[in-house]
PANUMI-329706 format. One line per field, with one value per residue (C-alpha): residue number from 0; residue in one letter; chain; x, y, z. Coordinates in nm, 2 decimals, always signed. Each point is the difference from the previous one (the first is absolute). Layout:
BEGIN
i: [NUM / ...]
aa: [A / ...]
ch: [A / ...]
px: [X / ...]
py: [Y / ...]
pz: [Z / ...]
END
This chain:
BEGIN
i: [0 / 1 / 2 / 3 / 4 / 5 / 6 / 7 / 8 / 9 / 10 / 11 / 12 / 13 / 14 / 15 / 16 / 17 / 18 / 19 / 20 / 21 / 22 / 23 / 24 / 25 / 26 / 27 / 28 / 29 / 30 / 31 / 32 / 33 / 34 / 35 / 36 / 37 / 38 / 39 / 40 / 41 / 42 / 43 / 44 / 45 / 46 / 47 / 48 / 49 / 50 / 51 / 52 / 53 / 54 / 55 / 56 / 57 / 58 / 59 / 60 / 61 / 62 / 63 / 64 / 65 / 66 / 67 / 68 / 69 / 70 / 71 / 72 / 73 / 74 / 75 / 76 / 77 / 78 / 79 / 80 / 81 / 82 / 83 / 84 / 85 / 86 / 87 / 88 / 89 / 90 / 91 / 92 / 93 / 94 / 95 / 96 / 97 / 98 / 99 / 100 / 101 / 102 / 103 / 104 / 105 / 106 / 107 / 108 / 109 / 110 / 111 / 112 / 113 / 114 / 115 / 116 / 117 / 118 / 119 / 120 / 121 / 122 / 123 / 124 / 125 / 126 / 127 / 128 / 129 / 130 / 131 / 132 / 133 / 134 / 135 / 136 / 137 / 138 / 139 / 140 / 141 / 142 / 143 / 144 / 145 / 146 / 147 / 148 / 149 / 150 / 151 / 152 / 153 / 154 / 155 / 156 / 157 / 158 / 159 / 160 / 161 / 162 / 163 / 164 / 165 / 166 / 167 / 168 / 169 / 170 / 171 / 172 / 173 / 174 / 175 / 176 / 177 / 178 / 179 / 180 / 181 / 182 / 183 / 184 / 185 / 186 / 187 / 188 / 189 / 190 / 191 / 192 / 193 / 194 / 195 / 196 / 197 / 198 / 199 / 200 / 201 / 202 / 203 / 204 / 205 / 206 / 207 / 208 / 209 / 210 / 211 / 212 / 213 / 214 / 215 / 216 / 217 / 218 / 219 / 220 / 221 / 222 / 223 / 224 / 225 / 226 / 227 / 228 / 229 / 230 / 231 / 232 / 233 / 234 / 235 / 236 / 237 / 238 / 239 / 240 / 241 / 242 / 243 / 244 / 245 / 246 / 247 / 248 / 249 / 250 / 251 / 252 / 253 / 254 / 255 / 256 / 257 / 258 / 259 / 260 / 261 / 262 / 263 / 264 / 265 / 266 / 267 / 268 / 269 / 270 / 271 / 272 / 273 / 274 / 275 / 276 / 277 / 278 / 279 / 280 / 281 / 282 / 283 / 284 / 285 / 286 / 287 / 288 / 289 / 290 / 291 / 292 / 293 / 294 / 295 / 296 / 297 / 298 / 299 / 300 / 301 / 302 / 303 / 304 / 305 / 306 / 307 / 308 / 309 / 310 / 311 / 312 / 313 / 314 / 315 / 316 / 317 / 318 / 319 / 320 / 321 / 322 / 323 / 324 / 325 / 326 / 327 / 328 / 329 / 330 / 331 / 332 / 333 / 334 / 335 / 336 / 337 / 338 / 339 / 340 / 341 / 342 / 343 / 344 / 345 / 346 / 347 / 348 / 349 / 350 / 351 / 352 / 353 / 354 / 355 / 356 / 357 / 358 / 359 / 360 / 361 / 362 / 363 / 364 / 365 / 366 / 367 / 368 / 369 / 370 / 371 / 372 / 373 / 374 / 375 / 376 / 377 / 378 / 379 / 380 / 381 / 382 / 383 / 384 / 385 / 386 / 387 / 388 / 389 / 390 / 391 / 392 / 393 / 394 / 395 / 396 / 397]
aa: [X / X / X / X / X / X / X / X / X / X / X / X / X / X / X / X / X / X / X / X / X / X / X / X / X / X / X / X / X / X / X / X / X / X / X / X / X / X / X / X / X / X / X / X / X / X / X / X / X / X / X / X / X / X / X / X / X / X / X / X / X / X / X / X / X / X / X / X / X / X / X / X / X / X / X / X / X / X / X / X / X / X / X / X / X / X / X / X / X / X / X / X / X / X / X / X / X / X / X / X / X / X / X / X / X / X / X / X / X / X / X / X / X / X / X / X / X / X / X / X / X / X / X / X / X / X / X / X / X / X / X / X / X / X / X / X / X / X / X / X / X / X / X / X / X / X / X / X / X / X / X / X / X / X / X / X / X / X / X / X / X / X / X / X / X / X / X / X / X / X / X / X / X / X / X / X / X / X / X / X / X / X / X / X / X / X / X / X / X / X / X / X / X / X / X / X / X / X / X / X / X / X / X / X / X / X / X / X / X / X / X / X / X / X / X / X / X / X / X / X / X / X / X / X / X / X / X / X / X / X / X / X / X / X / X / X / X / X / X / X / X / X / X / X / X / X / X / X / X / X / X / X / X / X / X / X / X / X / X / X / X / X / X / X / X / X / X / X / X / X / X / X / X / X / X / X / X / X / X / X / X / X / X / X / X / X / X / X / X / X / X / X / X / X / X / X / X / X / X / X / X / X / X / X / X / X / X / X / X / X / X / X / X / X / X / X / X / X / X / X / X / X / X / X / X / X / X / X / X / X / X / X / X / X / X / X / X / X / X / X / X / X / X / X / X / X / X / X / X / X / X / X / X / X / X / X / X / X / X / X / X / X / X / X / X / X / X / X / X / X / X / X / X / X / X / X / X / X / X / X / X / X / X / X / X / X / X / X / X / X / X / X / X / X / X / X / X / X]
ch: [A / A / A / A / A / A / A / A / A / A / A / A / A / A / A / A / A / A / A / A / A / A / A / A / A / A / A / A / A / A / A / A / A / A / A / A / A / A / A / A / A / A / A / A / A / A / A / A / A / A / A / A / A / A / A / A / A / A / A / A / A / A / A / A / A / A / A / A / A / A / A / A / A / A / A / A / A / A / A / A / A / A / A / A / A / A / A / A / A / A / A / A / A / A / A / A / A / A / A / A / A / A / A / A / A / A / A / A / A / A / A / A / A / A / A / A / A / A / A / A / A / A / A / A / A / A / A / A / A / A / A / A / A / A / A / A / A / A / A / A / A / A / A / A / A / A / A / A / A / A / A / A / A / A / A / A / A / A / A / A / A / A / A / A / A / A / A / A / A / A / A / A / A / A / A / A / A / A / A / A / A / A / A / A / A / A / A / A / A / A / A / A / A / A / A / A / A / A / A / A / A / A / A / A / A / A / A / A / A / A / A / A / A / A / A / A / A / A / A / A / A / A / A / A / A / A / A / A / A / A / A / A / A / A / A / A / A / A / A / A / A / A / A / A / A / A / A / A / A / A / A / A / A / A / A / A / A / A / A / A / A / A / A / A / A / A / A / A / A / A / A / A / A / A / A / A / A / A / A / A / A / A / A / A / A / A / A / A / A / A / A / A / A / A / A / A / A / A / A / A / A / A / A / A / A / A / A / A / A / A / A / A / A / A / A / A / A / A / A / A / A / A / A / A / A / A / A / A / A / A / A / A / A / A / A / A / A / A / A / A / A / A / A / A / A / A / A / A / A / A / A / A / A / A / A / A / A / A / A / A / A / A / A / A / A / A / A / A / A / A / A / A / A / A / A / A / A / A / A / A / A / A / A / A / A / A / A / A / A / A / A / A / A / A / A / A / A / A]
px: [-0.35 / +0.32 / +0.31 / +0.02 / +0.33 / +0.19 / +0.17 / +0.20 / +0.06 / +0.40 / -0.05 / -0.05 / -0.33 / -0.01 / +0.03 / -0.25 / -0.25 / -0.01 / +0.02 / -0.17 / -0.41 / +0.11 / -0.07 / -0.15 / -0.34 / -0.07 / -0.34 / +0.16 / +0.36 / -0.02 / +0.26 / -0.20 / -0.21 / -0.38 / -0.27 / -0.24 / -0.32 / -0.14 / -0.21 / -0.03 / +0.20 / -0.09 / +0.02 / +0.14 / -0.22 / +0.05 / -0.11 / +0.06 / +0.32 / -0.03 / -0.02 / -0.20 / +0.21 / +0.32 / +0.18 / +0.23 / -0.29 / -0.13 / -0.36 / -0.13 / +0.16 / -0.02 / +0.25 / +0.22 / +0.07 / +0.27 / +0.14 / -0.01 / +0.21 / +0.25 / +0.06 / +0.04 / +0.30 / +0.13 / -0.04 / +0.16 / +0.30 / +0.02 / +0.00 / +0.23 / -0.31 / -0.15 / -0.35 / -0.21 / -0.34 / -0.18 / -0.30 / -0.22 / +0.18 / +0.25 / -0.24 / -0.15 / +0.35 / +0.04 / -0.35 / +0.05 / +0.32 / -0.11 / -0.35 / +0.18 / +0.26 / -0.19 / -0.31 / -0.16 / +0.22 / +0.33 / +0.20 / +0.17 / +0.28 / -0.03 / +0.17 / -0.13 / +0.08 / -0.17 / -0.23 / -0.32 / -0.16 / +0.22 / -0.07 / -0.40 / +0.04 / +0.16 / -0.11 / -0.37 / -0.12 / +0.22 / +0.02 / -0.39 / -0.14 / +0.22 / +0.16 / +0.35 / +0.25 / +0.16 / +0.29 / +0.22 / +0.34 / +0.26 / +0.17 / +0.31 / +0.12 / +0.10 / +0.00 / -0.41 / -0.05 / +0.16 / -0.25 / -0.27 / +0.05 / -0.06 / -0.04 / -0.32 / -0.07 / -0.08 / +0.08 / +0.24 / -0.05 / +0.21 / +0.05 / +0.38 / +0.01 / -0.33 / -0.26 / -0.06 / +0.28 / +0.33 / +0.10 / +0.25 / -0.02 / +0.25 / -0.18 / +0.24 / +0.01 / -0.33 / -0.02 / +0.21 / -0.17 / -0.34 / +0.11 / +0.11 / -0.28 / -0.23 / -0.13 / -0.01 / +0.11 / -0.15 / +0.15 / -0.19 / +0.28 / -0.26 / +0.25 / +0.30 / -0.06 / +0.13 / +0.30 / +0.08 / -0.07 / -0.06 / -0.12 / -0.03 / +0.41 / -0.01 / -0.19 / -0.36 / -0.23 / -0.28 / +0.04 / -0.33 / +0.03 / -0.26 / +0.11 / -0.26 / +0.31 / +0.33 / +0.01 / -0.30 / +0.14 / -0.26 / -0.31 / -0.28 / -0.03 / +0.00 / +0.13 / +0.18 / +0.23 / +0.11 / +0.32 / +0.17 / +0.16 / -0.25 / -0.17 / -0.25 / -0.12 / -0.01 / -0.25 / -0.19 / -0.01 / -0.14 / -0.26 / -0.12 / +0.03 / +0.03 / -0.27 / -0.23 / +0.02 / +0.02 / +0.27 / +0.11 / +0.19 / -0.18 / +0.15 / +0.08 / +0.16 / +0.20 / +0.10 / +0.07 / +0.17 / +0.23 / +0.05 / +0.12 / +0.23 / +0.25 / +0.12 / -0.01 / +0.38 / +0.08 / -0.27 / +0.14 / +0.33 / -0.07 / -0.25 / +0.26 / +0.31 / -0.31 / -0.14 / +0.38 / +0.02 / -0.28 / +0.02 / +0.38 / -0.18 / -0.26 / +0.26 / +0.09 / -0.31 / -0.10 / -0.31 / +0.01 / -0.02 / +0.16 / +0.03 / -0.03 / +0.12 / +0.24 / +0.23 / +0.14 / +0.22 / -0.20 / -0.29 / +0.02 / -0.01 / +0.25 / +0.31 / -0.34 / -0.14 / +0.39 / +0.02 / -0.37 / -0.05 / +0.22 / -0.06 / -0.15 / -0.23 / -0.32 / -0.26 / -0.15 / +0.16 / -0.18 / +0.08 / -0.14 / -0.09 / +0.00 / -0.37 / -0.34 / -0.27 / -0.15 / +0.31 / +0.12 / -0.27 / +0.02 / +0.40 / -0.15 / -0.28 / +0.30 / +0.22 / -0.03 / +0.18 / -0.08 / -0.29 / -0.23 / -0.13 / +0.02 / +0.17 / +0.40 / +0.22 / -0.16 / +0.16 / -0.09 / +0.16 / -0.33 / -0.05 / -0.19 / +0.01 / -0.04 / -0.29 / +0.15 / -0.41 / +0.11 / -0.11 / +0.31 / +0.21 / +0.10 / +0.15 / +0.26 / +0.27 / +0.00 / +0.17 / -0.23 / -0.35 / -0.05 / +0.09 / +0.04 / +0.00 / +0.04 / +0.19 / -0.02 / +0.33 / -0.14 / +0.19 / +0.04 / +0.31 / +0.15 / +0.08 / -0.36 / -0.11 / +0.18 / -0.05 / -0.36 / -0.02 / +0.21 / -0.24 / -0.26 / +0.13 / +0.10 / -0.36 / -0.16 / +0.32 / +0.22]
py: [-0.59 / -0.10 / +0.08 / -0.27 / -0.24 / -0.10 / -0.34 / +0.02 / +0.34 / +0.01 / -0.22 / +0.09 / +0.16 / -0.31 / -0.24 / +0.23 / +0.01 / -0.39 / -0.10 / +0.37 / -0.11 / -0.31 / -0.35 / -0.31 / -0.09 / -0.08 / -0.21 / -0.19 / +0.00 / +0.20 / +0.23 / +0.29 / +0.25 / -0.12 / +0.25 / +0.08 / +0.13 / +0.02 / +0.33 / -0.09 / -0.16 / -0.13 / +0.23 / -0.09 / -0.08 / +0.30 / +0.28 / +0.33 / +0.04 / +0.00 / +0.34 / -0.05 / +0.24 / -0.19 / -0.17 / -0.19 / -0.27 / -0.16 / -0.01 / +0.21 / +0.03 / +0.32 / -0.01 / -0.17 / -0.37 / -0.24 / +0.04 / +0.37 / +0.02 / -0.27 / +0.21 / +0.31 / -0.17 / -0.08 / +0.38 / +0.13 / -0.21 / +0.05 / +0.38 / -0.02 / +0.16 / -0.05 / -0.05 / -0.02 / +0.00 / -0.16 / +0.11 / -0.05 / +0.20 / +0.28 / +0.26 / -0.12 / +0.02 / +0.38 / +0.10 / -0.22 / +0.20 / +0.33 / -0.04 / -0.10 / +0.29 / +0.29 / +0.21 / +0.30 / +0.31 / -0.18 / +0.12 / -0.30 / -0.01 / -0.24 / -0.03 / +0.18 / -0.31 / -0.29 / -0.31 / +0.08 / -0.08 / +0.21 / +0.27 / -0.06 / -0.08 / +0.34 / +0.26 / -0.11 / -0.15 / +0.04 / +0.36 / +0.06 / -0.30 / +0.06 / +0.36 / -0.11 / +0.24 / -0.20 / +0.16 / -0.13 / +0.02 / -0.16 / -0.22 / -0.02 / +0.35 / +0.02 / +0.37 / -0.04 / -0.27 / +0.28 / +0.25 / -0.21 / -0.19 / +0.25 / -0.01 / -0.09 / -0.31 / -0.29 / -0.26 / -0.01 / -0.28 / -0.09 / -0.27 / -0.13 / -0.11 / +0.23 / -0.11 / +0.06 / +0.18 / -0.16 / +0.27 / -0.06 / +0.22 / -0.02 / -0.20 / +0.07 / +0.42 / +0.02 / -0.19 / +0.24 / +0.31 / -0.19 / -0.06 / +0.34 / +0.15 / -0.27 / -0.20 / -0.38 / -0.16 / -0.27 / -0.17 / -0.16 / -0.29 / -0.18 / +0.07 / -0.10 / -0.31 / -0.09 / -0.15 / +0.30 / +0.25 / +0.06 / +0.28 / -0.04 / +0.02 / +0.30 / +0.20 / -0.09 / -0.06 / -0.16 / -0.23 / -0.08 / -0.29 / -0.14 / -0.34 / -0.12 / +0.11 / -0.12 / -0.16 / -0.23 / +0.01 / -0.22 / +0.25 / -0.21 / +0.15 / +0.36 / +0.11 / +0.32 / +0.05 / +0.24 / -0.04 / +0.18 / -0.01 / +0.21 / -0.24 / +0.20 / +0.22 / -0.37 / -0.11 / +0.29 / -0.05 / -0.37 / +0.13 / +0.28 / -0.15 / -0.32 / -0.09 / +0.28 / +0.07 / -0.33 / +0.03 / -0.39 / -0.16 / -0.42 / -0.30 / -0.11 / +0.27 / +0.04 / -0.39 / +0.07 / +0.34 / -0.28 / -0.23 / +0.26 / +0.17 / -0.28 / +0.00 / +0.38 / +0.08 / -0.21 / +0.18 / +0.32 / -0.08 / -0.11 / +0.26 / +0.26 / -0.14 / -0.02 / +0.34 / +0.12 / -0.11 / +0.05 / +0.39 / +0.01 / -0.11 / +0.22 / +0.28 / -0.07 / -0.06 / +0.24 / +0.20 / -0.05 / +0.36 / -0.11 / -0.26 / +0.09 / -0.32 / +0.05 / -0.23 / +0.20 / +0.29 / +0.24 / -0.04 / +0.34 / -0.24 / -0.26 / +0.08 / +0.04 / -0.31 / -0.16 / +0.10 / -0.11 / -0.29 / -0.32 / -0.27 / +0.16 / +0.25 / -0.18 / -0.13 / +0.31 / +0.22 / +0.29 / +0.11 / +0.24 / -0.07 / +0.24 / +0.01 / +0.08 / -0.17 / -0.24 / -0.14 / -0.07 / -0.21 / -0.18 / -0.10 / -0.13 / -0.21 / -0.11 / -0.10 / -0.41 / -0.18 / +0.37 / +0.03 / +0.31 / +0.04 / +0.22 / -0.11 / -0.08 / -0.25 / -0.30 / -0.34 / +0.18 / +0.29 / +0.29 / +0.27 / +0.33 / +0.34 / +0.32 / +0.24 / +0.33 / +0.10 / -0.14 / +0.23 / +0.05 / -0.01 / +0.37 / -0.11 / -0.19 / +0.07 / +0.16 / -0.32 / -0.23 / +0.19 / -0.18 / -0.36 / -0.12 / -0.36 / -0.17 / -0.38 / -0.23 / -0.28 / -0.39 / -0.29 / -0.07 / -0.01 / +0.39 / -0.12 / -0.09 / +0.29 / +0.23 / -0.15 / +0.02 / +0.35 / +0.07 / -0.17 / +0.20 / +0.31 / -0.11 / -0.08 / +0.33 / +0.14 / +0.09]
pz: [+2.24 / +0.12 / -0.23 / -0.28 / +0.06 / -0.28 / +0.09 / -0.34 / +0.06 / -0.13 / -0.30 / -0.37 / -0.10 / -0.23 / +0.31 / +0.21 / -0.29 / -0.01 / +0.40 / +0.14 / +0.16 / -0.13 / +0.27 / -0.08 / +0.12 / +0.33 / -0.05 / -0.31 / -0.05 / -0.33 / -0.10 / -0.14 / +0.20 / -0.05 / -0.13 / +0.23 / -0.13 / +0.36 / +0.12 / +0.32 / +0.26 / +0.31 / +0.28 / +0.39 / +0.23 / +0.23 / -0.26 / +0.30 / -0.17 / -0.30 / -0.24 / -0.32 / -0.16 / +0.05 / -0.24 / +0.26 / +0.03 / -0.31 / +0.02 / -0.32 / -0.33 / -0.02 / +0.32 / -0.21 / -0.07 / +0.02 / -0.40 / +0.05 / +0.32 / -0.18 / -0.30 / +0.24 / +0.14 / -0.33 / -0.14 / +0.35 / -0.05 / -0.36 / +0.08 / +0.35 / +0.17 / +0.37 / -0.14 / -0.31 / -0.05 / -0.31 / -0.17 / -0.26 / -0.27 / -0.04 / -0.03 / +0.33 / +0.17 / -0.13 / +0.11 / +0.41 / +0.03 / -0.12 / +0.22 / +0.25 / +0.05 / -0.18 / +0.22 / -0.09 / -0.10 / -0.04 / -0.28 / -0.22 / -0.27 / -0.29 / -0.36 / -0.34 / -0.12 / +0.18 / -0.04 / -0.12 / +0.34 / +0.21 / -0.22 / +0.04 / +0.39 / +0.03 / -0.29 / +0.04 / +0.31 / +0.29 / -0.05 / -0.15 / +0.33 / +0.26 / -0.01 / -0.02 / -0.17 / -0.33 / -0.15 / -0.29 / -0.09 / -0.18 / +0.19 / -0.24 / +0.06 / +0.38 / -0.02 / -0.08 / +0.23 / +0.28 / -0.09 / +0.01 / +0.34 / +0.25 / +0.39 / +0.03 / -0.27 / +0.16 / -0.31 / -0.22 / -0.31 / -0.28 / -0.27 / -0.09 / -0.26 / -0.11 / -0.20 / -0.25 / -0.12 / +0.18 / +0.18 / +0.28 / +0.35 / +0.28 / +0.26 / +0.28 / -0.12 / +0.04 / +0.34 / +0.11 / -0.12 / +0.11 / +0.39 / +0.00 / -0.06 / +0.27 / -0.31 / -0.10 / -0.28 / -0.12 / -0.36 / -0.28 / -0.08 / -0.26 / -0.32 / +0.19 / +0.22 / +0.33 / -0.27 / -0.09 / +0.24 / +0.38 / +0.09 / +0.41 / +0.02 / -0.22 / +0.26 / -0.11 / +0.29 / -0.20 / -0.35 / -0.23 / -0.19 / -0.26 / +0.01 / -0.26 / -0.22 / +0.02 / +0.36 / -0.13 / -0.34 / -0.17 / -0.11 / +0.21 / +0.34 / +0.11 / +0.36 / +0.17 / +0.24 / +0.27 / +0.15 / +0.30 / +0.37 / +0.12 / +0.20 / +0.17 / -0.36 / -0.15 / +0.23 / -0.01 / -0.39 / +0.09 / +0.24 / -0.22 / -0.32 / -0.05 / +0.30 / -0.03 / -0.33 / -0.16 / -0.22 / +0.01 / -0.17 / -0.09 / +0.10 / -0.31 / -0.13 / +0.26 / -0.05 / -0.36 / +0.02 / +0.32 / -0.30 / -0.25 / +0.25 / +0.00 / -0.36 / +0.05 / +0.02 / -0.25 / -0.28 / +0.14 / -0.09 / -0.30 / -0.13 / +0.16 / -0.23 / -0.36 / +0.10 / +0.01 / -0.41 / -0.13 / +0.11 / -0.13 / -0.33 / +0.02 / +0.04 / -0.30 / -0.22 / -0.31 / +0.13 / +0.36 / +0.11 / +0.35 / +0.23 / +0.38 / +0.21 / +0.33 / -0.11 / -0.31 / +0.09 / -0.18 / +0.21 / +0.23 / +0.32 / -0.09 / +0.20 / +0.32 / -0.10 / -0.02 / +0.39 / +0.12 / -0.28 / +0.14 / -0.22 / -0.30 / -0.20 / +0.02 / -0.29 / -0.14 / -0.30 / -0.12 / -0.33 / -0.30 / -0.33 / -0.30 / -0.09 / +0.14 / +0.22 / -0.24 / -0.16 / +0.35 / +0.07 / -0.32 / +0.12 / +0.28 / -0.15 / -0.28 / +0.31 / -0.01 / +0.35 / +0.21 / +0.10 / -0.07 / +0.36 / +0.30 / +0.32 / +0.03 / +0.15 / -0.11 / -0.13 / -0.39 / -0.13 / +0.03 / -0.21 / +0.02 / -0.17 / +0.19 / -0.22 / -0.07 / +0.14 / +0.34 / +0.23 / +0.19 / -0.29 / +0.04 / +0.35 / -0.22 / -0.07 / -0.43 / -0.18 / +0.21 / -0.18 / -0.35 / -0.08 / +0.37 / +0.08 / +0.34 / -0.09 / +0.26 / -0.06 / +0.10 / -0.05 / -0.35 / -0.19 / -0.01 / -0.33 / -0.11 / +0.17 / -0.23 / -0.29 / +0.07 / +0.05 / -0.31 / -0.21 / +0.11 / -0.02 / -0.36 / -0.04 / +0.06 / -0.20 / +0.26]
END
């Protein structure tokens, strides 16, 4: 596909999330991009040219449709990228990009700490299915990221801010160190948002979004997203991936994920500026063990994340709590206006503890192995939000 153009390109991300894939419609006048639940489309007469495995032409959903290349133009413009390509959740976006770029015997670099996916994609099946070499490392410590990125890896993939645990890399460090060394970085943004963070003008040459969180914003409709100005690997991403292996995203979540993106700057602001609070508070809160959040200077990554982070910290605290497994799950259930659940970035404030029986929990780092929770901030009253939380701690006598 041809690069993406932005026609608001120049504006505020607030006035390119509103007016970006945006036109009224041409068969009725109306101002909103119809939903098209089509899954085929009528092909031209003269079919010689035409290459099934193409997603220039719409003639199959799995090609693509109409709301899915809208909201691609939307994410590239939100992120300042040539192209974007949307799929059916964020998991799918991690697994097209590494299928894509990874063969046989390539040697990849990935975090200690990373999403739970990542971690499966790399320490069980790409390794175990398709003989590529998966190393870990901790992509805080440059000095460990150097030893670990050697001539020879292919990929190199990190998570800013990292999830679970917060922890802040140096995107454009590690670029540098990557490209050095002939290898690729590609960026999980999810935790920051094209708000907060972009990755592509910090040396990145591939982002992963899962925009079922905060782009979308509304817990309803999942989607992922690859973002980059690497024409050629991006098409090569749709051809192997999306086409011929099916990972789609539907019509209408791509129409609702569309809808959702517009308020997006405007939730991200305002969960940035809650988030911000409510971790100051936390701070300060009898039997909190710690509080790990990029926006409070004793977060090891702040004065990174002050450089890379433009508009804010993001949504997510993680924080410790001065007890064991059950009774942190019994502060949770207490909780009433968050919401026990997994997921983040949603219109509610989420809530999930981290078992100190986690499997990977030894990859942590020590303060982050008993009484770890993951708090996703949503849209309610910082105010109400604390006092919620307080009374449940108070309730399992905290």
């Amino acid at each position: 596909m041809a690069k993406k153009q932005n026609r608001f390109s120049g504006y505020d991300i607030t006035t390119q999330a509103v007016h970006t894939g945006t036109d009224y419609d041409k068969e009725t006048g109306a101002v909103r991009r119809p939903l098209h639940m089509a899954n085929s489309y009528k092909l031209p007469d003269d079919l010689s040219k035409v290459n099934y495995s193409s997603t220039d032409l719409l003639m199959y959903s799995r090609n693509g449709n109409p709301n899915q290349h809208w909201m691609e133009e939307k994410l590239a413009a939100l992120h300042g990228a040539d192209d974007a390509i949307l799929l059916g959740s964020g998991v799918a976006a991690l697994h097209a990009l590494f299928w894509t770029l990874l063969k046989t015997g390539d040697r990849v670099v990935y975090p200690n700490v990373s999403y739970m996916a990542v971690y499966r994609l790399f320490h069980e099946l790409f390794n175990r299915k398709f003989g590529v070499k998966t190393v870990m490392a901790d992509m805080t410590d440059l000095e460990a990221v150097k030893k670990a990125i050697t001539p020879g890896t292919r990929l190199v993939h990190i998570e800013t801010p990292d999830n679970p645990t917060n922890g802040i890399t140096d995107i454009a460090a590690v670029a540098k160190i990557a490209h050095e060394n002939g290898a690729v970085l590609s960026v999980d943004n999810t935790f920051a948002s094209p708000y907060n963070q972009h990755p592509l003008e910090l040396g990145a040459d591939f982002v992963v979004e899962s925009v079922t969180k905060f782009i979308n914003g509304h817990g309803d409709a999942q989607g992922g997203a690859i973002l980059s100005n690497d024409l050629e690997t991006m098409d090569r991403i749709r051809y192997e991936a999306q086409v011929n292996v099916g990972s789609i995203i539907s019509p209408f979540n791509a129409w609702q994920i569309f809808r959702g993106s517009v308020t997006f700057p405007l939730r991200m602001d305002r969960i940035n500026q809650s988030t911000q609070q409510i971790a100051e508070w936390l701070e300060q809160r009898k039997n909190v063990t710690f509080v790990s959040y990029p926006g409070l200077p004793s977060n090891p990554g702040h004065e990174v994340a002050k450089k890379q982070m433009k508009n804010g910290f993001g949504g997510v605290i993680s924080f410790g709590l001065a007890t064991d497994d059950k009774t942190v799950e019994h502060f949770c259930a207490a909780l009433k206006i968050v919401t026990f659940a997994v997921s983040l970035g949603h219109d509610e404030s989420l809530i999930f503890p981290q078992p100190s029986y986690d499997e990977r929990i030894g990859l942590y780092p020590e303060q982050f192995r008993k009484g770890f929770i993951r708090f996703s901030v949503g849209l309610e009253d910082p105010g109400d939000i604390i006092r919620d939380i307080d009374q449940a701690l108070v309730s399992v006598g905290l």
